[in-house]
C-alpha positions in Angstrom: 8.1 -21.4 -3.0 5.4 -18.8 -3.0 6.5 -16.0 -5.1 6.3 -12.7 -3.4 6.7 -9.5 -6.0 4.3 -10.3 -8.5 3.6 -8.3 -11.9 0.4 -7.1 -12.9 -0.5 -10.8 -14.7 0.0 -12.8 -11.8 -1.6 -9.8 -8.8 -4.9 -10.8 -11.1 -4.0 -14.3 -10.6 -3.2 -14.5 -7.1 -6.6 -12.1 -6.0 -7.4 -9.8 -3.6 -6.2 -11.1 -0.2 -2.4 -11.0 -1.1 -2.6 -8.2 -3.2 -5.5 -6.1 -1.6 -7.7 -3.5 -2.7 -5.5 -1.5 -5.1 -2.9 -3.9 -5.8 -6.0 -6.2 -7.5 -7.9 -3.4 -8.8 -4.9 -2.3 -11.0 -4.2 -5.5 -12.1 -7.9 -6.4 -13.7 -8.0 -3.2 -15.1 -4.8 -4.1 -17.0 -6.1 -7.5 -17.2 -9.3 -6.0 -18.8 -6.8 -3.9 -21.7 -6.7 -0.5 -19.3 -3.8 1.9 -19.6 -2.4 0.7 -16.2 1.5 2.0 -15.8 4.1 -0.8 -15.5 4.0 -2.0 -12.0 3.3 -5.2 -9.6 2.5 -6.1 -5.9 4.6 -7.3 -2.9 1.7 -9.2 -1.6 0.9 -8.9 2.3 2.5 -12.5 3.2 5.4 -9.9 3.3 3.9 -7.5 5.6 2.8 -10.9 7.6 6.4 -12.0 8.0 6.9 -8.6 9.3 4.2 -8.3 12.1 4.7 -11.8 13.2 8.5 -11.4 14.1 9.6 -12.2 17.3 11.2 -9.2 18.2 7.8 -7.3 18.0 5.2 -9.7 19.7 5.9 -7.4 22.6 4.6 -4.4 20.7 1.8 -6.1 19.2 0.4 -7.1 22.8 0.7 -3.8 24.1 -1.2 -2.2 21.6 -4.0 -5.2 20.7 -6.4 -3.7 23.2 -6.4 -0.1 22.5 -9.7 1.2 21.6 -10.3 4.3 19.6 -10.2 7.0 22.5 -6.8 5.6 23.5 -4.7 6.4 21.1 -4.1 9.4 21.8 -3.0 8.8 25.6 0.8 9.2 26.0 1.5 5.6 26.7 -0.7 4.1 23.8 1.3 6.7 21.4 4.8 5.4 22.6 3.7 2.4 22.3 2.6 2.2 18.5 5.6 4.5 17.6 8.3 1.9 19.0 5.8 -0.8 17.1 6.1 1.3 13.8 9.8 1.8 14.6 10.3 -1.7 14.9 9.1 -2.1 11.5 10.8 0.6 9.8 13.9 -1.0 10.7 13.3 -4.5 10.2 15.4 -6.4 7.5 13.1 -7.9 5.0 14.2 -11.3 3.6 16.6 -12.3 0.9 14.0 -13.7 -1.1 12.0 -10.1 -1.1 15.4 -8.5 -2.3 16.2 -11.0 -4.6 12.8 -11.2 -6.4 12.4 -7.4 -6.3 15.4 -6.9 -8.5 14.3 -9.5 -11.0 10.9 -7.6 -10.9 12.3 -4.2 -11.7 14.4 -6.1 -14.5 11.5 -7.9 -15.7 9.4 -4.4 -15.6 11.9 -2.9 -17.3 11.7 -0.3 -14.2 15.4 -0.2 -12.8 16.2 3.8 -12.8 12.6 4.6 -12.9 10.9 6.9 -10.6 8.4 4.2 -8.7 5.3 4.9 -6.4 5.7 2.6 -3.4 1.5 2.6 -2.1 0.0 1.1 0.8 -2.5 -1.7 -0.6 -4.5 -3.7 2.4 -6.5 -6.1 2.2 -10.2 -4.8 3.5 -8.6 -1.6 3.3 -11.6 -0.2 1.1 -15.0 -1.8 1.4 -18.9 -1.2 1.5 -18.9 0.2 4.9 -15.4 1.7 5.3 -13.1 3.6 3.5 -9.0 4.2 4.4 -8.5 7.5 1.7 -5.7 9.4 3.5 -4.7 7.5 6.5 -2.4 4.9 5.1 1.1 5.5 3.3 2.4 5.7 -0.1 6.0 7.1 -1.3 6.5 8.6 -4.6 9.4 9.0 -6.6 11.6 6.1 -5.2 14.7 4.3 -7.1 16.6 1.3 -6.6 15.9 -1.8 -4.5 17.2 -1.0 -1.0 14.8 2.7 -1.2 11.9 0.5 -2.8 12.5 -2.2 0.2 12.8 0.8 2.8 9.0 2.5 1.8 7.6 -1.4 1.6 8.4 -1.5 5.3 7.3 2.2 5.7 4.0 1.6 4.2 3.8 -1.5 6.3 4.3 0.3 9.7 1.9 3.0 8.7 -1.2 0.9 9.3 0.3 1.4 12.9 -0.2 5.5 13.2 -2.6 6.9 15.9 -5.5 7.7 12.9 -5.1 3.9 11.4 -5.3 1.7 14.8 -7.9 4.4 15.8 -10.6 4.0 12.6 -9.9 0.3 12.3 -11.5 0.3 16.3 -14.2 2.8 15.3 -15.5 0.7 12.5 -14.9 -2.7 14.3 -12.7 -4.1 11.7 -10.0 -6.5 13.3 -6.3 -5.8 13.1 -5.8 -9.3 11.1 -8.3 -8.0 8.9 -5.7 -5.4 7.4 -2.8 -7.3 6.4 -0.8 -5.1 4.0 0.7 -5.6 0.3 2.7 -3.1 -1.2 1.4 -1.2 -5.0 4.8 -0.8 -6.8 4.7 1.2 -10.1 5.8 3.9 -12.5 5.1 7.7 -11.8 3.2 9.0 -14.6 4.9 11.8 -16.4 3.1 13.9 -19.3 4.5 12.9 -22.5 8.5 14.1 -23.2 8.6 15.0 -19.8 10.3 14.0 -16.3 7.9 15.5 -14.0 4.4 15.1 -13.3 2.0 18.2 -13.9 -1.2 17.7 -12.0 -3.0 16.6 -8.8 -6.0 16.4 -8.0 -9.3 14.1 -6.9 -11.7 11.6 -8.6 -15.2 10.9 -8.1 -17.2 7.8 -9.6 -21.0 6.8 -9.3 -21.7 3.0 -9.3 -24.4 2.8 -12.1 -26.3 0.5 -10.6 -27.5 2.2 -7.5 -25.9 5.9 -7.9 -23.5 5.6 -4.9 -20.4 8.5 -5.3 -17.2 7.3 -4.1 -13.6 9.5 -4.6 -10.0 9.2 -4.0 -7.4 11.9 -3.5 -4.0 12.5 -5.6 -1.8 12.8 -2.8 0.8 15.6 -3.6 4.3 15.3 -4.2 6.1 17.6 -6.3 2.9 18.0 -7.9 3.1 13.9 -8.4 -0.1 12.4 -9.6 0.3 8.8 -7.9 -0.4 6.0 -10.7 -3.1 3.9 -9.0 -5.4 7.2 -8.8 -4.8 7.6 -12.6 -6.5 4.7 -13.7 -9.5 4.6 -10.6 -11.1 7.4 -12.8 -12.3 4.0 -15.1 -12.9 1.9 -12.2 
């Protein structure tokens, strides 16, 4: 049986397309001896199981043809809001539950405050760039919250601004399968709270191409993943 939490050893293992752009990211820097925070991936076969239900191959036909202008139209926007509500309130599967408690367990994350981040696959890339239009909850606690902002993140690649860049930049809806960053908010030392936000830019030192990220803000949270892209 395909395992599908996985810590930061085996997201290195398993690669990119199940743990996508972050998920993988985070786990070779802690692969490579970075100060990553104690986390793992629900890779995207979960959001796969999702999207491919039954109940919403109705919802996924009416909105596979919308193109960029669309979204916006009244029908097109009830459409991918009963989509995303038929994700939100999906029930994931026993083995998702049952491995995500032995993950917090085995993280030594059960009562930790945990950042649950959107992590597609193609998400980030040479030509395109998703900073601010997918999902990530912060400050989340115990398995059935954690399994509730899993399916959040997941329906989030289904907003108005997601559907609508994925069509402006011609990148297929397959082509953004989503897994799930799970991991520890980052306090300052002795303290429960984070203290700072903020944004990160990099320059590739081979050709001198600037990329950045924003620190989405929560109660001044400093999401965990953006900690550690200021190495990457």
């Amino acid at each position: 049986m395909t395992a599908l939490i996985l810590n930061w050893r085996q997201a290195f293992e398993a690669g990119v397309l199940s743990c996508g752009g972050k998920g993988y990211h985070l786990a070779k820097l802690q692969h490579y001896g970075f100060p990553v925070p104690d986390g793992g991936v629900a890779v995207a076969d979960v959001y796969c199981w999702l999207i491919l239900a039954p109940a919403l191959a109705g919802s996924l036909q009416a909105v596979g043809t919308l193109r960029a202008e669309d979204v916006t139209e009244p029908m097109a926007a009830e459409a991918l809001v009963r989509l995303q509500q038929g994700i939100t309130t999906a029930v994931l599967p026993m083995q998702v539950c049952t491995e995500l408690e032995h993950f917090l367990r085995e993280c030594h994350l059960v009562d930790c405050d945990i950042a649950v981040s959107s992590s597609a696959v193609s998400e980030d890339g040479p030509n395109a760039s998703f900073a601010g239009i997918h999902c990530r909850v912060l400050h989340v606690r115990d398995v059935d919250a954690i399994c509730r902002a899993v399916l959040q993140c997941s329906a989030l690649l289904w907003t108005p601004m997601a559907v609508s860049y994925r069509r402006r930049m011609g990148i297929a809806d397959d082509d953004v399968l989503c897994a799930v960053v799970l991991c520890t908010i980052v306090t300052t030392p002795g303290g429960d709270e984070p203290q700072s936000a903020g944004v990160a830019f990099s320059c590739d030192p081979r050709t001198g191409r600037c990329s950045g990220g924003s620190w989405a803000r929560h109660r001044g949270a400093l999401p965990c993943e953006k900690r550690v892209n200021s190495v990457w």
